[in-house]
NUKEVEX-966516 format. One record per residue (C-alpha): x, y, z. Coordinates in steps of 0.5 Angstrom, whole numbers, padded with zeros to 4 digits, always signed. Last residue first. Example, Ala and Ser with C-alpha at 12.3 -4.5 7.8 and 13.67 -1.06 7.14 Angstrom:
// NUKEVEX-966516
+0027-0002+0014/+0025-0009+0016/
This chain:
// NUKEVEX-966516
-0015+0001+0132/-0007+0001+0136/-0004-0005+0138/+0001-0004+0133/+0003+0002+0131/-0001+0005+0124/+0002+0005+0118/+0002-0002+0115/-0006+0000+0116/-0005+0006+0113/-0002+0002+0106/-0007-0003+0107/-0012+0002+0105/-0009+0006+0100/-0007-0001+0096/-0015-0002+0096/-0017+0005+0094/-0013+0004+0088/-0016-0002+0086/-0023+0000+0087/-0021+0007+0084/-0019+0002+0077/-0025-0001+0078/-0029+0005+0078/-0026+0007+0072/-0030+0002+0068/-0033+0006+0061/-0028+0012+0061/-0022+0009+0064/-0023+0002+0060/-0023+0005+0053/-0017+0009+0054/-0013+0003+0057/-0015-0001+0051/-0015+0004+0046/-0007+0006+0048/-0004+0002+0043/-0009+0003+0037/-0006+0010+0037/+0001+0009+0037/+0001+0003+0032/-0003+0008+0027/+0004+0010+0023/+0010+0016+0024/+0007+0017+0031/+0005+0023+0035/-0003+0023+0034/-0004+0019+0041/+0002+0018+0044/+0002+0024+0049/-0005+0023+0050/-0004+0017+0053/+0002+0019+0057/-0003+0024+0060/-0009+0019+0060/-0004+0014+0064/+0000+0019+0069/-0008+0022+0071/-0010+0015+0073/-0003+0014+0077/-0004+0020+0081/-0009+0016+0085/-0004+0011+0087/-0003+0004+0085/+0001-0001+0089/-0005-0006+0089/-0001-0011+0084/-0006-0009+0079/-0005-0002+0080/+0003-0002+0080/+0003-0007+0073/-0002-0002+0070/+0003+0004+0072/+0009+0000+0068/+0006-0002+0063/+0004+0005+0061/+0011+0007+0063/+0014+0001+0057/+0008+0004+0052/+0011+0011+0053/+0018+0009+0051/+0017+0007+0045/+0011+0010+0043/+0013+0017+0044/+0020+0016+0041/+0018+0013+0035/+0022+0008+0031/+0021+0002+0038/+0019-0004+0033/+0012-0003+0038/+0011-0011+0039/+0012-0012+0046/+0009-0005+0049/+0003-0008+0045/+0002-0014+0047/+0004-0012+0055/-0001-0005+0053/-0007-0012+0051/-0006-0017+0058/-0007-0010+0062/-0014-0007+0059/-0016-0015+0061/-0013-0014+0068/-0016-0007+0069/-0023-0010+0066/-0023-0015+0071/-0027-0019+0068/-0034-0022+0072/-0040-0020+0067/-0038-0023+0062/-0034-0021+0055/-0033-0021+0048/-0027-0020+0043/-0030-0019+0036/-0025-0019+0031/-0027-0015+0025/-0021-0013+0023/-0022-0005+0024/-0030-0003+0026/-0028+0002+0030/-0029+0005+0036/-0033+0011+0038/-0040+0009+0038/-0040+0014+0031/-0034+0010+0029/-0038+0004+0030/-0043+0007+0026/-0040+0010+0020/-0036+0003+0019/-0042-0002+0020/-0044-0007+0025/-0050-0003+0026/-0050-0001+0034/-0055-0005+0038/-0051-0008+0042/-0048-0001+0044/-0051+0000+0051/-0047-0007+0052/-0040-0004+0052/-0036-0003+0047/-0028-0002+0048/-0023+0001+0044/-0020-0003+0037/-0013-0004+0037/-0015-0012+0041/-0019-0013+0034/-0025-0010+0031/-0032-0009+0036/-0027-0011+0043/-0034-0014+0048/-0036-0012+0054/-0040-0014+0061/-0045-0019+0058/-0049-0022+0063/-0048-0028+0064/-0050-0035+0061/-0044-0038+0062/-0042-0039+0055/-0046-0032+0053/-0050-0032+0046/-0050-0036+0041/-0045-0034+0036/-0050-0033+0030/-0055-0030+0035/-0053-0027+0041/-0046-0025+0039/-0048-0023+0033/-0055-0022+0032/-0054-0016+0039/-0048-0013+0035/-0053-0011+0030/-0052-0013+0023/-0050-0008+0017/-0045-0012+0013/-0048-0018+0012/-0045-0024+0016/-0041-0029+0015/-0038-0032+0022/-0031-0034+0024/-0031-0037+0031/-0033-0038+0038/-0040-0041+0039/-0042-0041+0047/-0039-0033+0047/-0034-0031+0053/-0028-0030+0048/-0028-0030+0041/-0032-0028+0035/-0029-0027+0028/-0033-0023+0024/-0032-0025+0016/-0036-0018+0013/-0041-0019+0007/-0043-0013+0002/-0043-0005+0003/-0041-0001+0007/-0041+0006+0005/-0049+0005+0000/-0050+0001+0002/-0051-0002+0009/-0051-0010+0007/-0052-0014+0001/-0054-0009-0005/-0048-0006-0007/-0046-0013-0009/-0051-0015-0013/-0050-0008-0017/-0043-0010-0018/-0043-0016-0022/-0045-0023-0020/-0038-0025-0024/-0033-0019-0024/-0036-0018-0015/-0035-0026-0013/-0028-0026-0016/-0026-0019-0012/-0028-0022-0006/-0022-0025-0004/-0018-0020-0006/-0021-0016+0000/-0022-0021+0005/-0013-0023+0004/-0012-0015+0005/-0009-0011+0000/-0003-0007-0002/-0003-0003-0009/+0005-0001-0011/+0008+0003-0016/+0015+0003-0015/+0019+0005-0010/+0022-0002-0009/+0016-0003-0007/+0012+0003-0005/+0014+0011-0008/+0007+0012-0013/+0002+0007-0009/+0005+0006-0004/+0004+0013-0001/+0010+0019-0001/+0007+0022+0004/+0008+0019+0008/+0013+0017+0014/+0016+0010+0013/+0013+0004+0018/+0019+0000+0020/+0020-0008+0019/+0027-0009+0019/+0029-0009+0012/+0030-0015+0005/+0025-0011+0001/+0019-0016+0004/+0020-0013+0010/+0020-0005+0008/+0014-0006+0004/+0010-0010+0010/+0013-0003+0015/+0009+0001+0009/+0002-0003+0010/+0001-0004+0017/+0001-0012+0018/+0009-0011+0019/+0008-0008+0026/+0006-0015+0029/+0012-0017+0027/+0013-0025+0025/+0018-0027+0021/+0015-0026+0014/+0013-0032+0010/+0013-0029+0002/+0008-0033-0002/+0010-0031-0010/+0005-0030-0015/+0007-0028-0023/+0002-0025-0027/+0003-0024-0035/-0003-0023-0040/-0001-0025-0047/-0009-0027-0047/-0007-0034-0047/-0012-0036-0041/-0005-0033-0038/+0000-0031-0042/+0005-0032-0037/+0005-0033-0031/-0002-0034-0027/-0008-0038-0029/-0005-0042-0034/-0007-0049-0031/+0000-0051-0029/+0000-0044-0025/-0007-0046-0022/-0003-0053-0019/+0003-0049-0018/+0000-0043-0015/-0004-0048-0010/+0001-0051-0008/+0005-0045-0004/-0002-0043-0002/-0002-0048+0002/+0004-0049+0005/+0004-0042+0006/-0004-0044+0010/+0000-0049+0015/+0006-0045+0016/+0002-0039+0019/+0007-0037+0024/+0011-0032+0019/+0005-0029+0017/+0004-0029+0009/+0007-0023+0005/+0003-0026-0002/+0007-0022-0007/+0005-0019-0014/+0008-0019-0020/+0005-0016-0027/+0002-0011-0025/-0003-0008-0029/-0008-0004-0024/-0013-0009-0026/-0010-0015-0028/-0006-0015-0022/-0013-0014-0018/-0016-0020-0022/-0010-0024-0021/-0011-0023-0013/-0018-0024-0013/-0017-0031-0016/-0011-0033-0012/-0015-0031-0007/-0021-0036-0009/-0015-0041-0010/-0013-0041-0002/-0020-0044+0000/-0020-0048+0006/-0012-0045+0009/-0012-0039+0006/-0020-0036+0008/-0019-0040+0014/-0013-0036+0016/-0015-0029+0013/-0021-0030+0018/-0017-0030+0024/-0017-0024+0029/-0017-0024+0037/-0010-0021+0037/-0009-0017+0030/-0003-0021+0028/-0007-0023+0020/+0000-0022+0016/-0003-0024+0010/-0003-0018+0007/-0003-0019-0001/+0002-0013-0004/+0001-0011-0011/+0007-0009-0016/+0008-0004-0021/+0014-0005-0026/+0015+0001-0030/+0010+0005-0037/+0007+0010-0032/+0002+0012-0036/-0003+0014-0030/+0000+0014-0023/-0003+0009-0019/-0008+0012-0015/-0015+0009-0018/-0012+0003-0014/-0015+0005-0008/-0021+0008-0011/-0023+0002-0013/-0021-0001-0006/-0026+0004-0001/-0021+0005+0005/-0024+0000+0011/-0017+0001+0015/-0017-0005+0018/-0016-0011+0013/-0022-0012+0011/-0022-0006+0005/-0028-0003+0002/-0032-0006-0004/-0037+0000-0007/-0039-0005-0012/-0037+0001-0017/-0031+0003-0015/-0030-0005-0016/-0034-0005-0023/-0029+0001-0025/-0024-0002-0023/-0025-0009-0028/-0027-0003-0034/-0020+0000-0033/-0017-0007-0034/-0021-0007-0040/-0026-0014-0042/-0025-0019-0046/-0018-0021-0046/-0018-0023-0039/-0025-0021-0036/-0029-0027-0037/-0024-0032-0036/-0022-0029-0030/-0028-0028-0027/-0030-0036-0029/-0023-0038-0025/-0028-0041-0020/-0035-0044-0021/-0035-0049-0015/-0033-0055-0021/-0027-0050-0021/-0026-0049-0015/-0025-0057-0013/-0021-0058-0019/-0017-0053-0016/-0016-0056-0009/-0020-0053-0003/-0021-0060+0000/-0030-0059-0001/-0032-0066+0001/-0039-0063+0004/-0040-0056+0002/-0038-0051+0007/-0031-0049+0005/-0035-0046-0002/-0039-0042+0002/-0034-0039+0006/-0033-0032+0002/-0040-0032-0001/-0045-0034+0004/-0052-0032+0004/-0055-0031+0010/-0060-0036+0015/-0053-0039+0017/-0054-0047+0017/
């Protein structure tokens, strides 16, 4: 059993648990909302957001309430909140389980937050792969939408959320939030340039909130228990509350864990994951899925916390924690993750299109021992010239493997390199001559 308290995965560990509403229900759910709707204004339900200090589980870790503070302020139109179930970060799947195990819980935290920035439709843009978890969720608005806890008149205080599941086609770049917006309105799924921000020109230039599923998740928990409690659980006062790590890779226990933000990378890897599988060294781990850069094990005790990964120099992003032994090959592994993102680039910003095609290319030339030395200068120059050039974040997470891999595990590439040079001289020599 997990010596910290769980909040998101509590309820999928009880014994029997089927993720249906009465089991919710006799867990406690849909009690937030009957302690808000109606009784409670929906600025209050902000400010105990704010208040909790919740920030966003998707990646970026922006702090919710004041998200949702920058809706315009009397605006009488339509307004609408995006849930962003589209988890394709590789080595990230919290927001499966939390969908397929306990999808009421989220749809809990998503009226809740449409009852808060008065929207009355909301959208669960939900991975075109995730079949499974859109069925579920599918079933679950029936069963909660027959109880009266979405529609119209919900708990009949006159309150109007609807829920719809939209399957999108599977783009990696429509996890990022404007690209999510483009999709859902019928269009390929490309970033937009901002400003403006979603939340004054978003869906159908509409007010619009976007949200990860972690983070909504949370919000049920945050109304009953309050926000004093959760302000207290992890790092207060910048990252507070629980986190749902994904730990993958050379580990003996691979899965999705519940900790308190906060923790070290050691306890996490070594404590509630259970170590190394072949119980060699550790050579190094992704600390916030594949756009996050490597760490290495001088950081194992480094707090998992946003200030303090970004203080290491990576980032906390999804939380998906990818680790490896002492034996990869870290221009092959650095390789595997430019091939996902040259695949995956929509192709709208020049230095991304063709870039990540030419850092590809390099890297396949150094693995297959064709490299040259030149080459590790070609890579940092057309790092560089991504970075900071393109219309979303795509850009900047493309590069962090390559990056990341230079500046810790460079010798590897000039092993590589170095070893195509001599087989070159060798074919160079006349025969018989040593």
């Amino acid at each position: 059993m997990p010596k910290h308290e769980l909040i998101l995965l509590k309820n999928m560990m009880q014994p029997g648990y089927t993720g249906s509403l009465q089991d919710y229900e006799r867990a406690g759910g849909y009690q937030a909302l009957r302690k808000v709707v109606g009784k409670a204004q929906p600025a209050e339900v902000t400010a105990m957001v704010m208040k909790s200090g919740l920030r966003g589980r998707g990646g970026a870790g922006f702090p919710t309430g004041v998200k949702w503070g920058f809706l315009p302020k009397g605006y009488q139109g339509p307004r609408y909140l995006c849930c962003n179930a589209d988890e394709s970060e590789p080595g990230t799947f919290k927001d499966r389980q939390l969908i397929e195990r306990d999808p009421h819980q989220i749809l809990e935290g998503i009226v809740l937050a449409c009852y808060a920035i008065g929207a009355e439709t909301a959208y669960i843009y939900i991975r075109g792969e995730f079949v499974l978890g859109a069925r579920i969720l599918e079933q679950a608005i029936v069963e909660a939408r027959d109880a009266g806890y979405i529609g119209t008149n919900i708990l009949g205080a006159g309150i109007t959320a609807n829920v719809w599941v939209h399957r999108g086609a599977g783009a990696y770049i429509c996890g990022e939030e404007t690209a999510l917006l483009e999709s859902l309105e019928g269009k390929r799924g490309l970033p937009r340039v901002k400003p403006p921000f979603p939340a004054t020109h978003g869906l159908y230039n509409k007010p619009t909130v976007v949200n990860n599923i972690e983070t909504l998740a949370n919000l049920p928990h945050i109304v009953s228990r309050g926000p004093e409690w959760f302000a207290s659980i992890g790092s207060p006062p910048k990252s507070t509350g629980t986190r749902v790590f994904c730990v993958s890779g050379h580990v003996k226990g691979p899965g999705n864990y519940e900790v308190p933000m906060g923790i070290t990378f050691r306890e996490l890897i070594y404590e509630q994951a259970g170590g190394m599988r072949s119980d060699k060294p550790l050579k190094a781990f992704i600390p916030g899925g594949a756009s996050a850069p490597f760490l290495t094990p001088n950081h194992l005790d480094v707090k998992l916390d946003f200030e303090s990964v970004a203080a290491a120099g990576s980032m906390l992003g999804s939380g998906g924690v990818t680790v490896m032994e002492e034996g990869t090959d870290m221009v092959w592994a650095a390789l595997r993750l430019m091939e996902f993102f040259y695949h995956e680039s929509c192709g709208k910003c020049s230095p991304c299109r063709e870039g990540s095609s030419w850092l590809v290319q390099t890297m396949r030339r150094i693995v297959a021992k064709r490299g040259r030395m030149e080459d590790l200068e070609t890579l940092v120059d057309l790092c560089k010239n991504i970075e900071g050039r393109t219309v979303c974040a795509f850009g900047d997470a493309s590069v962090a493997p390559i990056m990341g891999t230079l500046k810790h595990w460079r010798p590897e590439y000039v092993a590589l390199i170095q070893e195509a040079e001599a087989a070159n001289l060798i074919k160079l020599e006349p025969a018989g001559r040593h």
